[in-house]
TORPA-4810 file (N, C-alpha, C, O; in nm, 3 decimals):
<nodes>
NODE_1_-4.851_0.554_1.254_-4.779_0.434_1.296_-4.646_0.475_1.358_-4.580_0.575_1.333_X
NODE_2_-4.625_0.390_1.430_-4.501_0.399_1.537_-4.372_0.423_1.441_-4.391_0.400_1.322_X
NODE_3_-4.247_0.464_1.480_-4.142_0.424_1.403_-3.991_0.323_1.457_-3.940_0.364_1.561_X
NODE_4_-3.948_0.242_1.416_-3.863_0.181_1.452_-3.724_0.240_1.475_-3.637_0.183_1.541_X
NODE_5_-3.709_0.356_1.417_-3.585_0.425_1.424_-3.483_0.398_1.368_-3.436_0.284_1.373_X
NODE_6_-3.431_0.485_1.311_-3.293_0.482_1.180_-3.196_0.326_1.203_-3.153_0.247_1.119_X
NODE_7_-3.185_0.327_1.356_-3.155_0.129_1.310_-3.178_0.057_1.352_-3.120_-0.022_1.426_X
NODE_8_-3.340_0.073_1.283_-3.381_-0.067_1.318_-3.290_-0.191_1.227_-3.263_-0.301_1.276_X
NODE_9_-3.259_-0.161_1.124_-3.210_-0.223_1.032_-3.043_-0.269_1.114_-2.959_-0.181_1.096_X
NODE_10_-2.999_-0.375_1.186_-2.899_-0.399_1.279_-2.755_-0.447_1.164_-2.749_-0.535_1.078_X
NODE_11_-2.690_-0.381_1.193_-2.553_-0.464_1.115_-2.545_-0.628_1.138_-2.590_-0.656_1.249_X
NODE_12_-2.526_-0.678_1.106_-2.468_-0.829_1.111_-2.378_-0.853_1.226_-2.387_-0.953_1.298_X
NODE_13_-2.301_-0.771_1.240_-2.179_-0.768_1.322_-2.243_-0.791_1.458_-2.229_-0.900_1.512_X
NODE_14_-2.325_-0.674_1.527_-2.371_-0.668_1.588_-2.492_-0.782_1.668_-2.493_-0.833_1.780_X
NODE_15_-2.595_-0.790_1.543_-2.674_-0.893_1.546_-2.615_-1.015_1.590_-2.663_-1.077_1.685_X
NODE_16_-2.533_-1.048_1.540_-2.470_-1.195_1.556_-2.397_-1.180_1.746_-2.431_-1.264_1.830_X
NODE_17_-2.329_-1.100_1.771_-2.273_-1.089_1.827_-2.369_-1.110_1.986_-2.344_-1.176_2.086_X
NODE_18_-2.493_-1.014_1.948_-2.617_-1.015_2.063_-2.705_-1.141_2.082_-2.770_-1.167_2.183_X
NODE_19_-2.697_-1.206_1.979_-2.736_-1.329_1.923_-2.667_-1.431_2.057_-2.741_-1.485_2.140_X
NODE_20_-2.554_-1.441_2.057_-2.440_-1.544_2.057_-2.473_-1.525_2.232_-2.498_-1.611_2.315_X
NODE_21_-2.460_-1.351_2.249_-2.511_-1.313_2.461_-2.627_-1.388_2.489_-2.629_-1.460_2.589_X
NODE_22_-2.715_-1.382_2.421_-2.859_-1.433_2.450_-2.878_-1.560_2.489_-2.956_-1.600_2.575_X
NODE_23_-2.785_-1.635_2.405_-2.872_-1.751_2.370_-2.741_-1.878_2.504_-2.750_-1.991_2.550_X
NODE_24_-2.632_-1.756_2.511_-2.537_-1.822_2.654_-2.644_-1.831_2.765_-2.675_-1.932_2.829_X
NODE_25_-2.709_-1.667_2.779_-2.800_-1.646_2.914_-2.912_-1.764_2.927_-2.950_-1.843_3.014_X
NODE_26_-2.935_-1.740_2.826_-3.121_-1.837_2.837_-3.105_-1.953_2.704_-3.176_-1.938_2.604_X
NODE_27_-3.022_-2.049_2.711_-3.031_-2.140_2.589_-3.189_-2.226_2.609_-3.262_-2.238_2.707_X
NODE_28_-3.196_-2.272_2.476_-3.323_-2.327_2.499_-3.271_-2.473_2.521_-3.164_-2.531_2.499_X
NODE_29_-3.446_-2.523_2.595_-3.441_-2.614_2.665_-3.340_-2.651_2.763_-3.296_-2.765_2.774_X
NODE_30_-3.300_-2.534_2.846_-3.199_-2.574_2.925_-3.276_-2.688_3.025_-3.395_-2.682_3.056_X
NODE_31_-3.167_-2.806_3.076_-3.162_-2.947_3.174_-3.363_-2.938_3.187_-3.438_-2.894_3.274_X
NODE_32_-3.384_-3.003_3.054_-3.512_-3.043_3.037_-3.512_-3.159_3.026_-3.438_-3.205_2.940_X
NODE_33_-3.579_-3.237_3.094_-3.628_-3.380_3.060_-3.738_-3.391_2.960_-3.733_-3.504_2.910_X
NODE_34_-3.815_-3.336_2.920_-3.932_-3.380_2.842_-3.896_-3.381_2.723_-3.775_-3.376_2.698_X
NODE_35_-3.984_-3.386_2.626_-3.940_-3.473_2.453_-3.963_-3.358_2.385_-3.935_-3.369_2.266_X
NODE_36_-4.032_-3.185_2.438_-4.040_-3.109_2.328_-3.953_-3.015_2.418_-3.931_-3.001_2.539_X
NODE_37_-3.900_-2.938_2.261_-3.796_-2.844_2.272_-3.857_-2.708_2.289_-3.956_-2.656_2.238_X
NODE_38_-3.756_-2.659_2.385_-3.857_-2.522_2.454_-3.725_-2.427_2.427_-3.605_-2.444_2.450_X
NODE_39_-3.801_-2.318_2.367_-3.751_-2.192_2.308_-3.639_-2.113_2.381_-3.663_-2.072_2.494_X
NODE_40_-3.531_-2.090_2.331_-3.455_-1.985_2.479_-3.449_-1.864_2.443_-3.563_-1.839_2.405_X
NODE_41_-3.380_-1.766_2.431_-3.350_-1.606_2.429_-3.308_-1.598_2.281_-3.363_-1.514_2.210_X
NODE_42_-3.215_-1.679_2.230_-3.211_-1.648_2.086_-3.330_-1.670_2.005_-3.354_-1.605_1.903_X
NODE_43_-3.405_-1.763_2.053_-3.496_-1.814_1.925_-3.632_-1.733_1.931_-3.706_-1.721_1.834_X
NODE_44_-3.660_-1.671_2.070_-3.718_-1.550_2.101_-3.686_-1.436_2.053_-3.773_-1.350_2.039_X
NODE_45_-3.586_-1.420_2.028_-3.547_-1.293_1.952_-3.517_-1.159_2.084_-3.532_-1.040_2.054_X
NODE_46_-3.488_-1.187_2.176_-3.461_-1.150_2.281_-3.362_-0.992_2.280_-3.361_-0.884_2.339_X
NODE_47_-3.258_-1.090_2.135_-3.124_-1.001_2.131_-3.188_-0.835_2.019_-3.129_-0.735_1.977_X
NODE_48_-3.304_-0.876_2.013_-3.365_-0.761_1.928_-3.396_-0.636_2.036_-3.384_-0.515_2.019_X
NODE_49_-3.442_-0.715_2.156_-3.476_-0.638_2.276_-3.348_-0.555_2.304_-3.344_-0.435_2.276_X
NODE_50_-3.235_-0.627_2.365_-3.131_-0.619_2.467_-3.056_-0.488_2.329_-3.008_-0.383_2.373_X
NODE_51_-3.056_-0.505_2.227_-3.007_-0.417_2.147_-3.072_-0.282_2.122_-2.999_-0.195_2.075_X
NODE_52_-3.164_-0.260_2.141_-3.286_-0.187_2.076_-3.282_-0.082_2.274_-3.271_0.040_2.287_X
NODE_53_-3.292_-0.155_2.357_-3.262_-0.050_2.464_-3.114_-0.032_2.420_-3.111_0.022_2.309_X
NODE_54_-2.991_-0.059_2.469_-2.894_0.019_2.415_-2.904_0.094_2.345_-2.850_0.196_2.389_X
NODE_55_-2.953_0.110_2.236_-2.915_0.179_2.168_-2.976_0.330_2.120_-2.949_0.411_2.031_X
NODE_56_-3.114_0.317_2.281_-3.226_0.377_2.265_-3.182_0.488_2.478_-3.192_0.601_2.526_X
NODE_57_-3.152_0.398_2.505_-3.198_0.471_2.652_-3.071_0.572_2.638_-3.049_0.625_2.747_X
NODE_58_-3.013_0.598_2.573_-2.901_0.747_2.581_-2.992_0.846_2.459_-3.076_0.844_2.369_X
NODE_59_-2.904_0.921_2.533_-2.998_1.038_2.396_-2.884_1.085_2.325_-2.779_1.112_2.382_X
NODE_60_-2.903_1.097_2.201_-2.833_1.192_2.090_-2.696_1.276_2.139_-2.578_1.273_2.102_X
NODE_61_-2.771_1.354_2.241_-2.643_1.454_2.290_-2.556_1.369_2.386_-2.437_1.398_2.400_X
NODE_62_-2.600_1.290_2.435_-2.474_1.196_2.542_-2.414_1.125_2.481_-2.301_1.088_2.513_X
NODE_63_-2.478_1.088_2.377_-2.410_0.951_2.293_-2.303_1.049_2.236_-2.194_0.995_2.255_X
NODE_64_-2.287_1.173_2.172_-2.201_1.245_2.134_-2.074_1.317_2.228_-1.964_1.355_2.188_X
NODE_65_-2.126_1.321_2.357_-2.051_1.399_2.436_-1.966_1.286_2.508_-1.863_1.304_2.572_X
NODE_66_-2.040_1.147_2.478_-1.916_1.008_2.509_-1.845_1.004_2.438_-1.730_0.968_2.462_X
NODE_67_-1.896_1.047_2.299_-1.823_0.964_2.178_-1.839_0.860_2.098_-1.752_0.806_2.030_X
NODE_68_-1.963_0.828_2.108_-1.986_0.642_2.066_-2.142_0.671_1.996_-2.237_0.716_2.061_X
NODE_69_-2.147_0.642_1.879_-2.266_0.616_1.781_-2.361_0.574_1.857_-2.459_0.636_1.897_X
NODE_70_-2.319_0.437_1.882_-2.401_0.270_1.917_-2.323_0.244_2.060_-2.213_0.193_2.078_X
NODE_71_-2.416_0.297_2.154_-2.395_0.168_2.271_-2.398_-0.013_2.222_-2.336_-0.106_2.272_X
NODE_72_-2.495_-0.014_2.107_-2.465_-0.206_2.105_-2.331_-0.224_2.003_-2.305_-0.337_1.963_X
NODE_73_-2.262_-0.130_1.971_-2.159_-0.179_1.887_-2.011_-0.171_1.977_-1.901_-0.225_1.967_X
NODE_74_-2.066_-0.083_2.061_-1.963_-0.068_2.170_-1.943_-0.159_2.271_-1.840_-0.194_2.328_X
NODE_75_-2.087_-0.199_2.285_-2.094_-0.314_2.362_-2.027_-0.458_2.350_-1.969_-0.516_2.442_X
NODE_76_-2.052_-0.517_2.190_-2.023_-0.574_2.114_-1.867_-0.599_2.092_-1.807_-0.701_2.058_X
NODE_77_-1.832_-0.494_2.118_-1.658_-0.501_2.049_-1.589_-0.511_2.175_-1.477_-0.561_2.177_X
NODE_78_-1.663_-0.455_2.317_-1.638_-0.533_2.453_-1.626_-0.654_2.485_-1.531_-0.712_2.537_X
NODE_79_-1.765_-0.708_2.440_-1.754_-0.871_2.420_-1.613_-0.948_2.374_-1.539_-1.030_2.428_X
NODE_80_-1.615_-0.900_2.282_-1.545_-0.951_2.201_-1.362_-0.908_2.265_-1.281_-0.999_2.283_X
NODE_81_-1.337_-0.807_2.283_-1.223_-0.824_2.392_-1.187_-0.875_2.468_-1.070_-0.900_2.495_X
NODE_82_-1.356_-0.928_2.564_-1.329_-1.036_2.644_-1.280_-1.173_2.593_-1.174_-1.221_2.633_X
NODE_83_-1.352_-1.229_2.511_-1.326_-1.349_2.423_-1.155_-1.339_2.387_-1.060_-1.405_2.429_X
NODE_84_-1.161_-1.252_2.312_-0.969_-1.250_2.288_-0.925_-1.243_2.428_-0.833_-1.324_2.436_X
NODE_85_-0.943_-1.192_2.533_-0.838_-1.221_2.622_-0.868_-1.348_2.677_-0.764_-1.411_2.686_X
NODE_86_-1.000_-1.434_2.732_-1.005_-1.582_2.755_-0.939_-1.627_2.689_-0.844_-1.679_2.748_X
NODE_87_-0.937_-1.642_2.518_-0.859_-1.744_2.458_-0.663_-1.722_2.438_-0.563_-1.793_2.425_X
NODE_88_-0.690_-1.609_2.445_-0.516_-1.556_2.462_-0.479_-1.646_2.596_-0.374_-1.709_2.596_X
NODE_89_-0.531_-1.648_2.662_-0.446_-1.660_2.848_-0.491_-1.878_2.829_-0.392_-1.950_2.842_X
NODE_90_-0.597_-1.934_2.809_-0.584_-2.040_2.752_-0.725_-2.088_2.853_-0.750_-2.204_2.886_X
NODE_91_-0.780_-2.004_2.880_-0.901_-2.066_2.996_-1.004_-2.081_2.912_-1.109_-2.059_2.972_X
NODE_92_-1.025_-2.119_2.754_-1.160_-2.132_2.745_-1.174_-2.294_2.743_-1.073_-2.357_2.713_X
NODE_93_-1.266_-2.349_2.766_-1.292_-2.499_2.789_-1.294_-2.567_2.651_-1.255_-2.683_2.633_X
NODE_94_-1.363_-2.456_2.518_-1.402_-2.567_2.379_-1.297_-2.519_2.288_-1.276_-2.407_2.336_X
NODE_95_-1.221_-2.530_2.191_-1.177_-2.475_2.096_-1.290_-2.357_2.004_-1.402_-2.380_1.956_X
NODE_96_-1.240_-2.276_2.004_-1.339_-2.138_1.910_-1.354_-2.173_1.796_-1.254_-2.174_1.725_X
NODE_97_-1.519_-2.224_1.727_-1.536_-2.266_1.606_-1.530_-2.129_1.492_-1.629_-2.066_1.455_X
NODE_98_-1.404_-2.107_1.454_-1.352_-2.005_1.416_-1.423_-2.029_1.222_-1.400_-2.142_1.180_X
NODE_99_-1.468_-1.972_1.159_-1.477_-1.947_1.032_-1.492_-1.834_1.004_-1.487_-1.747_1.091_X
NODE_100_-1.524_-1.796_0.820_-1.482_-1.697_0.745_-1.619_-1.540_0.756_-1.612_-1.436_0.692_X
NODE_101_-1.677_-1.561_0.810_-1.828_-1.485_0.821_-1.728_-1.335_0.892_-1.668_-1.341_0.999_X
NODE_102_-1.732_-1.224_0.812_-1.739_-1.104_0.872_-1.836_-1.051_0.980_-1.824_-0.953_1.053_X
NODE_103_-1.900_-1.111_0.975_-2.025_-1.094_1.069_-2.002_-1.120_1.185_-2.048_-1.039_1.267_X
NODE_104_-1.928_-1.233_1.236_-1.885_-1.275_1.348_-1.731_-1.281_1.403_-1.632_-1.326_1.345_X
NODE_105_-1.739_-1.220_1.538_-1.638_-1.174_1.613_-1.600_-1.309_1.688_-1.642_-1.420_1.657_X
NODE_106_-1.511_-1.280_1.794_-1.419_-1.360_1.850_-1.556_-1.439_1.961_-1.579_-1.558_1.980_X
NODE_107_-1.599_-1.363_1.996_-1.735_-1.385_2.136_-1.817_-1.474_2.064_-1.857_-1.567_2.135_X
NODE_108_-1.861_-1.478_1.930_-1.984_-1.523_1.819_-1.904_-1.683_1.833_-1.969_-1.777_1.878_X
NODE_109_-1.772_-1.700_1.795_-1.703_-1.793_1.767_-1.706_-1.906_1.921_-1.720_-2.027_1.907_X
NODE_110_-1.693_-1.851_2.042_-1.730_-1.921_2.177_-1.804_-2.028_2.169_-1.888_-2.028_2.078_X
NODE_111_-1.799_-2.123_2.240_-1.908_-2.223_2.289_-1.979_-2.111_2.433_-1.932_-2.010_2.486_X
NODE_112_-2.126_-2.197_2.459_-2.240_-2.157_2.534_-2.120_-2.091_2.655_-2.086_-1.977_2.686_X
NODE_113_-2.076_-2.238_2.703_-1.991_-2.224_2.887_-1.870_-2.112_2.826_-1.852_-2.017_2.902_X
NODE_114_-1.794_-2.111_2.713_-1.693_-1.974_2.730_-1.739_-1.866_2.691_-1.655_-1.779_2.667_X
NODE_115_-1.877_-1.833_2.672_-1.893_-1.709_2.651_-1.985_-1.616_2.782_-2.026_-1.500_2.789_X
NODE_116_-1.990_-1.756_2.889_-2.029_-1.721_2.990_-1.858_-1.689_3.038_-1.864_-1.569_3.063_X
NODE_117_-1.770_-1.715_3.054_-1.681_-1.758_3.078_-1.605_-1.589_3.075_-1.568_-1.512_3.164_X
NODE_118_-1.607_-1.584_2.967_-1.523_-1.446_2.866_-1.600_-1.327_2.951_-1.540_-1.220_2.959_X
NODE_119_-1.707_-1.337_3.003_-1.812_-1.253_3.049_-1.763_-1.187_3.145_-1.749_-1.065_3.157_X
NODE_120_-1.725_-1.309_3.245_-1.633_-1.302_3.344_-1.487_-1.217_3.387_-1.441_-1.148_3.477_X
NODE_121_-1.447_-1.281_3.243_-1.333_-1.208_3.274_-1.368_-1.032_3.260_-1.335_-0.954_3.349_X
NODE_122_-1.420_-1.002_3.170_-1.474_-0.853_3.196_-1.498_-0.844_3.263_-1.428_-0.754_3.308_X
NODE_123_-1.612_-0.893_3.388_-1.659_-0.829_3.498_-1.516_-0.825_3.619_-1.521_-0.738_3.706_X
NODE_124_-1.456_-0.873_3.618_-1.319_-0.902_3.663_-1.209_-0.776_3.674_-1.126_-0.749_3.760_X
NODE_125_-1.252_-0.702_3.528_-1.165_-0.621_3.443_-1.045_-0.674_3.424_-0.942_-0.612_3.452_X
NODE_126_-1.045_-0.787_3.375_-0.887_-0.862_3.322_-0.888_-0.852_3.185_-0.870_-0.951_3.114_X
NODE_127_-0.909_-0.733_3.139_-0.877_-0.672_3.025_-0.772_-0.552_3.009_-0.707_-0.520_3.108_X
NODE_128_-0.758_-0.505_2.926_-0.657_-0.378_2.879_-0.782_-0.277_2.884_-0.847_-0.248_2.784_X
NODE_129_-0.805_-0.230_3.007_-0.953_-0.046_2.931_-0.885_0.041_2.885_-0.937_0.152_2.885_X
NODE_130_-0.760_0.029_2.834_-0.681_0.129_2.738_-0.731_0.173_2.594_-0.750_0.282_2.539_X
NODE_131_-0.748_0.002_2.548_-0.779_-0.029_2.389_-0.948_-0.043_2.366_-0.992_-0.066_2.253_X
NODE_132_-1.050_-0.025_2.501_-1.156_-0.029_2.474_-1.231_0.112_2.393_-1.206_0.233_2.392_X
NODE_133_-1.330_0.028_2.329_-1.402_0.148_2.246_-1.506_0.294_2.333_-1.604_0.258_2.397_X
NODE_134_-1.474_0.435_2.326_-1.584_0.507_2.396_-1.702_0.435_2.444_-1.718_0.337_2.372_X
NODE_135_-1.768_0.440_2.512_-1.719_0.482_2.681_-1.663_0.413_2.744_-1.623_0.462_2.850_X
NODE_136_-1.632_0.272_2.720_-1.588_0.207_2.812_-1.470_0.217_2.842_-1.443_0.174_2.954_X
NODE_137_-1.363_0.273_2.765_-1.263_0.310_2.734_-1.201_0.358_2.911_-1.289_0.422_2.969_X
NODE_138_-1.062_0.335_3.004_-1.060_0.348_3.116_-1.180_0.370_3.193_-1.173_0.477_3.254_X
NODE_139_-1.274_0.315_3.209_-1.426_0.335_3.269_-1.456_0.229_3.365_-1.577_0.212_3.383_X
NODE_140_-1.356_0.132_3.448_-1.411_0.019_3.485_-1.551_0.026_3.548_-1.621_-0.065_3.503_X
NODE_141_-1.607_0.094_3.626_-1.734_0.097_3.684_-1.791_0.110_3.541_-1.783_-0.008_3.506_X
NODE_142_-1.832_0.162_3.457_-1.934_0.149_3.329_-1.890_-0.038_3.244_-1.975_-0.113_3.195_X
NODE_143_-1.772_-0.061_3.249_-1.770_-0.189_3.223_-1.840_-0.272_3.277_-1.927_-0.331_3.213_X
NODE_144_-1.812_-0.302_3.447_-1.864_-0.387_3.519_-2.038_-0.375_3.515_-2.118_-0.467_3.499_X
NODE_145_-2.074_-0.183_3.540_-2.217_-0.228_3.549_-2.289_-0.256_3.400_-2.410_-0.278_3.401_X
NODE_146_-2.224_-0.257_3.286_-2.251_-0.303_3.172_-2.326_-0.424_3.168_-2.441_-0.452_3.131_X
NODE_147_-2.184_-0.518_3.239_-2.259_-0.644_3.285_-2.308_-0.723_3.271_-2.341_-0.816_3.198_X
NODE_148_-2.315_-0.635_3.431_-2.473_-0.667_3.507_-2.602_-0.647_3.393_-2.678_-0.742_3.375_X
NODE_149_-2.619_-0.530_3.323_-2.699_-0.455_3.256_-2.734_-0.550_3.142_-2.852_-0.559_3.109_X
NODE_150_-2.641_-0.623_3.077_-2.693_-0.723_2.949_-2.775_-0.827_2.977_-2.873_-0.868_2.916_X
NODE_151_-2.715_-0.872_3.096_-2.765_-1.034_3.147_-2.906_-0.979_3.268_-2.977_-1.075_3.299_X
NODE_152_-2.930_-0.899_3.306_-3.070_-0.847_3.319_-3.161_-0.813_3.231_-3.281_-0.838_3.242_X
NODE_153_-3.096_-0.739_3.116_-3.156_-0.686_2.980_-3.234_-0.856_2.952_-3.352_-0.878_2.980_X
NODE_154_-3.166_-0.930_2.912_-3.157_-1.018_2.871_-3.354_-1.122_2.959_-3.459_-1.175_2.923_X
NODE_155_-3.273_-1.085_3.081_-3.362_-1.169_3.145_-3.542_-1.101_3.156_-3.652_-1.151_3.176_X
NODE_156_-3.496_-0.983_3.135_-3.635_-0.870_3.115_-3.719_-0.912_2.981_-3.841_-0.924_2.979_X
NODE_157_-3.632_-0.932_2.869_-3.672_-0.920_2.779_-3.755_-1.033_2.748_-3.870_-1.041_2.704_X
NODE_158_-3.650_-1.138_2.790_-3.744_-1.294_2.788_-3.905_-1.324_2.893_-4.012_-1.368_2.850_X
NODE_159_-3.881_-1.293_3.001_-3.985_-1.268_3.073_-4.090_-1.176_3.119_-4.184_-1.178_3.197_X
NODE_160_-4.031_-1.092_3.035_-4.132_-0.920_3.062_-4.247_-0.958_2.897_-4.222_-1.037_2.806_X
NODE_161_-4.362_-0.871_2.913_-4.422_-0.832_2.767_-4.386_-0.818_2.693_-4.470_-0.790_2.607_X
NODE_162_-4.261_-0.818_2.650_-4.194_-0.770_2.531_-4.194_-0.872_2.424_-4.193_-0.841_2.305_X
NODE_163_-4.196_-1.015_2.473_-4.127_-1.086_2.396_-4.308_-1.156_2.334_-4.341_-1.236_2.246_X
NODE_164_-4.386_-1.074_2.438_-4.554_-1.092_2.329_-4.561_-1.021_2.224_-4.625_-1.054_2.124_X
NODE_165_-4.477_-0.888_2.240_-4.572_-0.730_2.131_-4.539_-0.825_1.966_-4.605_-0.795_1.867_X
NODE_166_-4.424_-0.942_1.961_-4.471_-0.984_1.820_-4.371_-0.864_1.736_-4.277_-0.798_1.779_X
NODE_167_-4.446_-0.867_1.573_-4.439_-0.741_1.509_-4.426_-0.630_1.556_-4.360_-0.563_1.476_X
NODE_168_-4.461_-0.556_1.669_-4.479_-0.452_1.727_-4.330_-0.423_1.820_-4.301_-0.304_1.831_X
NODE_169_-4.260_-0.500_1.870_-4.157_-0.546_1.942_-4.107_-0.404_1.942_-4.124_-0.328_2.037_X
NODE_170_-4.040_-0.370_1.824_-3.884_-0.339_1.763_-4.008_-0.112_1.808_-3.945_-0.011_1.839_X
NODE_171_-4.131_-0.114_1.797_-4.208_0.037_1.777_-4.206_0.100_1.928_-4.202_0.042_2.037_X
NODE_172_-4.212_0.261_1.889_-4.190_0.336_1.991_-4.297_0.228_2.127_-4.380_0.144_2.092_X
NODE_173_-4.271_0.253_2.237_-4.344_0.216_2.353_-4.488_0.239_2.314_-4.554_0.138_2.340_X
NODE_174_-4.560_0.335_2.261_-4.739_0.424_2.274_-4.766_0.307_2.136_-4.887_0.306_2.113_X
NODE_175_-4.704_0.229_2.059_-4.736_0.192_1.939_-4.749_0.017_1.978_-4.826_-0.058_1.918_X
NODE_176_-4.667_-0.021_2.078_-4.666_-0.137_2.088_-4.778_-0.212_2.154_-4.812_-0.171_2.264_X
NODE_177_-4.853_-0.336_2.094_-4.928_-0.420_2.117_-4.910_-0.543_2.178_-4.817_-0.608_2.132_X
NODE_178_-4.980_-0.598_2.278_-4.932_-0.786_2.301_-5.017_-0.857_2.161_-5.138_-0.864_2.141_X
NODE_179_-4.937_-0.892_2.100_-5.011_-1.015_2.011_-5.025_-1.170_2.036_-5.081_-1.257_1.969_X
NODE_180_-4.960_-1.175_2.146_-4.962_-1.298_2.170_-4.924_-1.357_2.376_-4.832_-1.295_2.428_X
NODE_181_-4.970_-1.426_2.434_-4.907_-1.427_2.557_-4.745_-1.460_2.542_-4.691_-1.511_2.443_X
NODE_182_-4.699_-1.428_2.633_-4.558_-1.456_2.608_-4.498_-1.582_2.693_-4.523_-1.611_2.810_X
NODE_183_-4.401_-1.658_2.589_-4.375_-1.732_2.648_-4.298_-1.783_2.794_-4.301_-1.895_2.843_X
NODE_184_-4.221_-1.647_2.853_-4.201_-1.678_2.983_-4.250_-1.635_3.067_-4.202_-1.633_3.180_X
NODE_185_-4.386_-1.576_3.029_-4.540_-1.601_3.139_-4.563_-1.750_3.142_-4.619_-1.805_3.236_X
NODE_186_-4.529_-1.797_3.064_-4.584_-1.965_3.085_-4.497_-2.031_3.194_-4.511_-2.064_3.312_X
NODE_187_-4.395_-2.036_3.094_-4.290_-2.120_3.199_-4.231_-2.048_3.368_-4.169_-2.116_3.449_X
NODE_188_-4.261_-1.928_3.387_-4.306_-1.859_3.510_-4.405_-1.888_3.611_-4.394_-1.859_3.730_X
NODE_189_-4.533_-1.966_3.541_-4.648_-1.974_3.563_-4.691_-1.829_3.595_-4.689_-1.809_3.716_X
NODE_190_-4.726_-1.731_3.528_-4.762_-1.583_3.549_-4.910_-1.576_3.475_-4.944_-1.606_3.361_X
NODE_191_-4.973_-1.531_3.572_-5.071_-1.540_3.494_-5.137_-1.398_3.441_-5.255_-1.364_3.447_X
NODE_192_-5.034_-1.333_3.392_-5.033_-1.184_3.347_-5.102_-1.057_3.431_-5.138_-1.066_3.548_X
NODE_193_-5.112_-0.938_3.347_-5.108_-0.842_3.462_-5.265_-0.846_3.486_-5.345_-0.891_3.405_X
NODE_194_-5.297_-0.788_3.615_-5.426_-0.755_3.628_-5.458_-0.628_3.690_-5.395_-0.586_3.788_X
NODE_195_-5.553_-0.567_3.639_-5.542_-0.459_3.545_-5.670_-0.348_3.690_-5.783_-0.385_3.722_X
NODE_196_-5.609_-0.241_3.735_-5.714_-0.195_3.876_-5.818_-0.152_3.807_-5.817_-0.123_3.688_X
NODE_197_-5.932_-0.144_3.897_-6.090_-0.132_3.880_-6.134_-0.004_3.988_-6.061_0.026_4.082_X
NODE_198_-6.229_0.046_3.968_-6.274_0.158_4.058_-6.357_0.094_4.141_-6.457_0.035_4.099_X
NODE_199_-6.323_0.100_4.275_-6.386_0.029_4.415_-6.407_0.114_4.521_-6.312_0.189_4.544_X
NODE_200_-6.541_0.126_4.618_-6.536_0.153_4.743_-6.385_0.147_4.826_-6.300_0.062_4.797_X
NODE_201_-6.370_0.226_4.911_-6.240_0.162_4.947_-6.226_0.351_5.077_-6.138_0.437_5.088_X
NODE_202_-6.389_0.327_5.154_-6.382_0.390_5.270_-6.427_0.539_5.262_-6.458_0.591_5.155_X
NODE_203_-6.429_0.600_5.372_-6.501_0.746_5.372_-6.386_0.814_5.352_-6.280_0.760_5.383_X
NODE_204_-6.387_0.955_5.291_-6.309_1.076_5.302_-6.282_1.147_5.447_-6.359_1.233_5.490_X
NODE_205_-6.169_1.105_5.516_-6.150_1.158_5.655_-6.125_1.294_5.602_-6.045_1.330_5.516_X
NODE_206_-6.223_1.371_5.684_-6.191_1.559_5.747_-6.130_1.563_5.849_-6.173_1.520_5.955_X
NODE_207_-5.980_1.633_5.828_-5.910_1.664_5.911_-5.945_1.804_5.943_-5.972_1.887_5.857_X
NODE_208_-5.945_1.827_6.074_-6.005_1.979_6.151_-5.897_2.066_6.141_-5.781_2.029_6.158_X
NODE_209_-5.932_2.185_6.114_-5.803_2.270_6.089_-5.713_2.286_6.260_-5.608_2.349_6.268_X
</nodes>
């Protein structure tokens, strides 16, 4: 059997934090008219995806030679810089439903529109990259294409196979299964992959020396 890798098991901190990205990108039932409620990126579990590459597509020795454990904790505490500087300067639109949960950072605390908002201002770099955590740390090009990189992550995860493998989700690539169609094959109208066959397809031209 496949293995999930030393963390699969996600801090809270983190979780919540990927949670809070997800569910800004793809809320459910976004400007739906109909009477049933349709699933978005959090309730998909999306942020299991968007975390699980971070924290997977560097290898051991780079992650060391940056300096940084966890691309998603690094990521995370980015977020969350952004959020403190939106609400420092006074541009967020909702008041930050601020409570006592260690688990949740300044970004977790956002409404949907300021955490799109806070996003911004990072991609902007209207932050301090002084006080940011390895790598992002003076890095504006790794900030900005960061991004880009979540809110694609994001959009892969919801609409790619991933969000079928089910149980299997979180296991090496050779281990993972579809258990189920996925739900933004539906709302895509995709009617999944189809799969090549061995066909005629012409004579072997001899080229003359």
């Amino acid at each position: 059997m496949g293995t999930k890798g030393s963390d699969r098991t996600i801090d809270c901190y983190i979780r919540f934090t990927f949670q809070s990205l997800v569910q800004a990108i793809i809320p459910a039932n976004p400007l739906s008219v109909k009477p049933v409620q349709v699933p978005g990126a959090l309730e998909m579990k999306i942020y299991e995806y968007v975390i699980w590459i971070l924290n997977h597509s560097i290898s051991p020795f780079v992650k060391t030679k940056i300096n940084t454990k966890s691309m998603a904790r690094s990521t995370a505490e980015l977020l969350d810089i952004g959020a403190t500087q939106l609400i420092q300067t006074g541009q967020n639109v909702y008041p930050p439903q601020i409570n006592q949960s260690i688990c949740r950072g300044p970004f977790s605390h956002l409404s949907l529109i300021d955490r799109l908002r806070s996003i911004t201002i990072i991609e902007r770099l209207e932050v301090n990259l002084e006080i940011l955590s390895p790598p992002y740390q003076n890095n504006p090009a790794l900030v900005c294409s960061m991004m880009d990189s979540i809110n694609q992550l994001t959009l892969f995860g919801f609409y790619s196979e991933w969000a079928g493998y089910g149980t299997t989700g979180l296991f090496t690539p050779e281990f993972r299964r579809v258990e189920h169609f996925p739900l933004g094959w539906l709302q895509s109208n995709y009617p999944g992959p189809s799969f090549a066959y061995r066909d005629f397809r012409g004579f072997l031209a001899l080229m003359p020396d």
